[in-house]
DOTOR-371104 format. One record per residue (C-alpha): residue in three letters; x, y, z. Coordinates in nm, 2 decimals. Each point is the difference from the previous one (the first is absolute). Example, Ala and Ser with C-alpha at 12.3 -4.5 7.8 and 13.67 -1.06 7.14 Angstrom:
BEGIN
+------+--------+--------+--------+
| resn |      x |      y |      z |
+------+--------+--------+--------+
|  ALA |   1.23 |  -0.45 |   0.78 |
|  SER |   0.14 |   0.34 |  -0.07 |
+------+--------+--------+--------+
END
This chain:
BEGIN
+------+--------+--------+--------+
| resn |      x |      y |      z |
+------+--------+--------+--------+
|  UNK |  -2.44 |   5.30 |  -2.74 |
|  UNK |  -0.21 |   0.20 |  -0.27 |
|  UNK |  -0.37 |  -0.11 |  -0.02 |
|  UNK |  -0.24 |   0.00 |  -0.29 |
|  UNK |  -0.29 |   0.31 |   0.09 |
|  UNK |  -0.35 |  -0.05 |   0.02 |
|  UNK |  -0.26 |   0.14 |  -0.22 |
|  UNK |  -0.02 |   0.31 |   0.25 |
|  UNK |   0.34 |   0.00 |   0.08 |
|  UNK |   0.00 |   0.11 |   0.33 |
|  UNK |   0.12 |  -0.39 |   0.14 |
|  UNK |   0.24 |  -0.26 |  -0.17 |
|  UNK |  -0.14 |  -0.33 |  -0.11 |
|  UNK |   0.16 |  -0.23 |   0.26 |
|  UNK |   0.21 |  -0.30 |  -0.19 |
|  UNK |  -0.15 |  -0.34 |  -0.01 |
|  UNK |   0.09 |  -0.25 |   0.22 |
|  UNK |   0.05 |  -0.28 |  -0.28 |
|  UNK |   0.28 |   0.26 |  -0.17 |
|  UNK |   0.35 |  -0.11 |   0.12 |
|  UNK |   0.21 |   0.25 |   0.18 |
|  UNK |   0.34 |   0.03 |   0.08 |
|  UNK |   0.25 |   0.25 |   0.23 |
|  UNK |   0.28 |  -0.05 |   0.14 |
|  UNK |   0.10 |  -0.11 |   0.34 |
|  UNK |   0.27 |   0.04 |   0.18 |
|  UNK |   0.09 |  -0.27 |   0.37 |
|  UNK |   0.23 |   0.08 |   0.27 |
|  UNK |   0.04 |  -0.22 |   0.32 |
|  UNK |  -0.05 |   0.11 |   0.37 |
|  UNK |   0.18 |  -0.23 |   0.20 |
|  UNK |  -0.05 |   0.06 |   0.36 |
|  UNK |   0.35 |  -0.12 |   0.17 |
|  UNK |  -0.14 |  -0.05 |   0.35 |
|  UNK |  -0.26 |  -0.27 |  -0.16 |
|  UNK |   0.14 |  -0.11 |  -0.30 |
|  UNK |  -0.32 |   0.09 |  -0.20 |
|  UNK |   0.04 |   0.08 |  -0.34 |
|  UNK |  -0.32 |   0.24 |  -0.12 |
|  UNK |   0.00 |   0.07 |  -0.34 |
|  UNK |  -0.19 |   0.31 |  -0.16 |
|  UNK |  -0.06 |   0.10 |  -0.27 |
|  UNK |   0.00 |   0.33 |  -0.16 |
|  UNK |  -0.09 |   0.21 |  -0.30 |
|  UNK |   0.26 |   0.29 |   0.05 |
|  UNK |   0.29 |  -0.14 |  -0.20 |
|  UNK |   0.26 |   0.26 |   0.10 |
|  UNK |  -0.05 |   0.04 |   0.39 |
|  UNK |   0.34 |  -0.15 |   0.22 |
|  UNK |  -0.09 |  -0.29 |   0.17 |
|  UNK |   0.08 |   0.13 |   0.36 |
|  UNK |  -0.32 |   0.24 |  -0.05 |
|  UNK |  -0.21 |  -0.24 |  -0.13 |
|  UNK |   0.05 |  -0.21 |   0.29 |
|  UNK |  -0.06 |   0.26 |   0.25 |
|  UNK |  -0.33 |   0.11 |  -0.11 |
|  UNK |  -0.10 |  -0.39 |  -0.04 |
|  UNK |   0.07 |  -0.08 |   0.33 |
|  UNK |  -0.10 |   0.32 |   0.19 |
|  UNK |  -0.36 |  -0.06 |  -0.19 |
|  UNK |   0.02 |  -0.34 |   0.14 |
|  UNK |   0.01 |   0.10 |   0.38 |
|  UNK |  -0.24 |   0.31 |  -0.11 |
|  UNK |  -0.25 |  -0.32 |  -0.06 |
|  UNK |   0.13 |  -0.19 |   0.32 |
|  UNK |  -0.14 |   0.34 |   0.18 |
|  UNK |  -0.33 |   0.03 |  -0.15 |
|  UNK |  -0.09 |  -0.36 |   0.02 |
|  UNK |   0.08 |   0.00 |   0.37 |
|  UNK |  -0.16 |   0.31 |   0.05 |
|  UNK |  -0.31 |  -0.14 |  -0.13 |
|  UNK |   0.01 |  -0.32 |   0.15 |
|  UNK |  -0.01 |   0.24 |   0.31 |
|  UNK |  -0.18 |   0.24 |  -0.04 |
|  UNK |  -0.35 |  -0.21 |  -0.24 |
|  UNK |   0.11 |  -0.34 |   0.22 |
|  UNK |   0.07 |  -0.16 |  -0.38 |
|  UNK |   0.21 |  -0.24 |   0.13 |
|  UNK |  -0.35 |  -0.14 |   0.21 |
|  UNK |  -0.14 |  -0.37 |  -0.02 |
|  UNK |  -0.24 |  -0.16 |   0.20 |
|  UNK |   0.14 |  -0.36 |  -0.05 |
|  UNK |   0.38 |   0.08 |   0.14 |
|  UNK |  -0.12 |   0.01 |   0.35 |
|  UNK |   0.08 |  -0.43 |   0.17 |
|  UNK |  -0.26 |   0.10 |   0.29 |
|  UNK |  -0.28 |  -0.04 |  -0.29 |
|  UNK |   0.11 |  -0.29 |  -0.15 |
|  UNK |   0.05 |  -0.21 |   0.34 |
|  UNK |  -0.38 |   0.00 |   0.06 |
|  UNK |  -0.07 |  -0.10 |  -0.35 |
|  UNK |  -0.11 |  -0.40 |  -0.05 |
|  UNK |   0.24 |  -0.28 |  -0.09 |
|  UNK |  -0.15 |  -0.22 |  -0.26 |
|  UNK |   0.19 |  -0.29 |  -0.11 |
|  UNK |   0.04 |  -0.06 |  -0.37 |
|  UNK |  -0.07 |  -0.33 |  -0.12 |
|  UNK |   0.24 |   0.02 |  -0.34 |
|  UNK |   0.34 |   0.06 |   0.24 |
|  UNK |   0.00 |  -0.33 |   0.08 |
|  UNK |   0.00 |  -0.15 |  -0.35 |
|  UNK |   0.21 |   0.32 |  -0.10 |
|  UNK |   0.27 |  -0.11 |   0.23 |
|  UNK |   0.00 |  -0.33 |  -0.09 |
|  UNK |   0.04 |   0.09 |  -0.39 |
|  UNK |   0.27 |   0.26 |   0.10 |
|  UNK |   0.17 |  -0.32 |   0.23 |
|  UNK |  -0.01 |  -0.22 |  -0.32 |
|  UNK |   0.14 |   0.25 |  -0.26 |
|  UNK |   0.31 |   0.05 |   0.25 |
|  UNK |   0.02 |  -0.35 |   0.01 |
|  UNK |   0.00 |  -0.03 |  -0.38 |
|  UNK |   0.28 |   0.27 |  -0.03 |
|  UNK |   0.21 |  -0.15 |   0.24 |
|  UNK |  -0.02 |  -0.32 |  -0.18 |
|  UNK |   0.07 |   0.21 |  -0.33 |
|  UNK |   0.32 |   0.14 |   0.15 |
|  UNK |   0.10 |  -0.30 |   0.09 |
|  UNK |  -0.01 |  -0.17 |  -0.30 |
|  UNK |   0.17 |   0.33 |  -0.16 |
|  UNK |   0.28 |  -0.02 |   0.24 |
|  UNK |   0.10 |  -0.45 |  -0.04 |
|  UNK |  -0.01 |   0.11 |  -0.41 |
|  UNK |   0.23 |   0.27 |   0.07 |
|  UNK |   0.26 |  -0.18 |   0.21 |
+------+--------+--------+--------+
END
């Protein structure tokens, strides 16, 4: 894409983001037999075989596996203070006073449903 100079022009004027821009794309789908997931990537090259494509998609995607368990390792990323149950068992149980009249509301609506597919079901036979 050719860009307008600048007055010294040594750097392009970037474009604006409120102009409207276009390219072409091009989708192929990776579908991963064993799981029966269908990916689907997209592309710029237009001319590439499909096989290749999906190659270097999915060998980048276990590249990323790698380095997101390698740093979950190695930095301890994957560490949170609140997933251990010894913590939370000495914590206080304090009883909320809206469950009760939460629950009841919940026990009424059901009730009103039931009664609605009722009625739905004697208008239908």
């Amino acid at each position: 894409m050719d860009h307008q100079r600048g007055p010294d022009q040594s750097q392009p004027i970037p474009p604006r983001r409120d102009e409207l821009k276009t390219m072409k794309v091009r989708m192929i789908v990776v579908w991963r037999l064993a799981t029966g997931k269908k990916t689907p990537p997209y592309t710029n090259d237009l001319d590439a075989p499909m096989e290749t494509l999906a190659e270097l998609m999915t060998r980048r995607w276990s590249e990323q596996e790698n380095v997101f368990q390698k740093m979950m390792r190695r930095y301890n990323l994957n560490y949170h203070p609140g997933y251990y149950i010894e913590e939370l068992a000495n914590q206080p149980v304090v009883a909320n006073p809206k469950i009760k009249s939460v629950k009841a509301e919940i026990k009424e609506l059901e009730y009103r449903v039931s009664q609605q597919k009722q009625q739905l079901a004697t208008r239908m036979t």
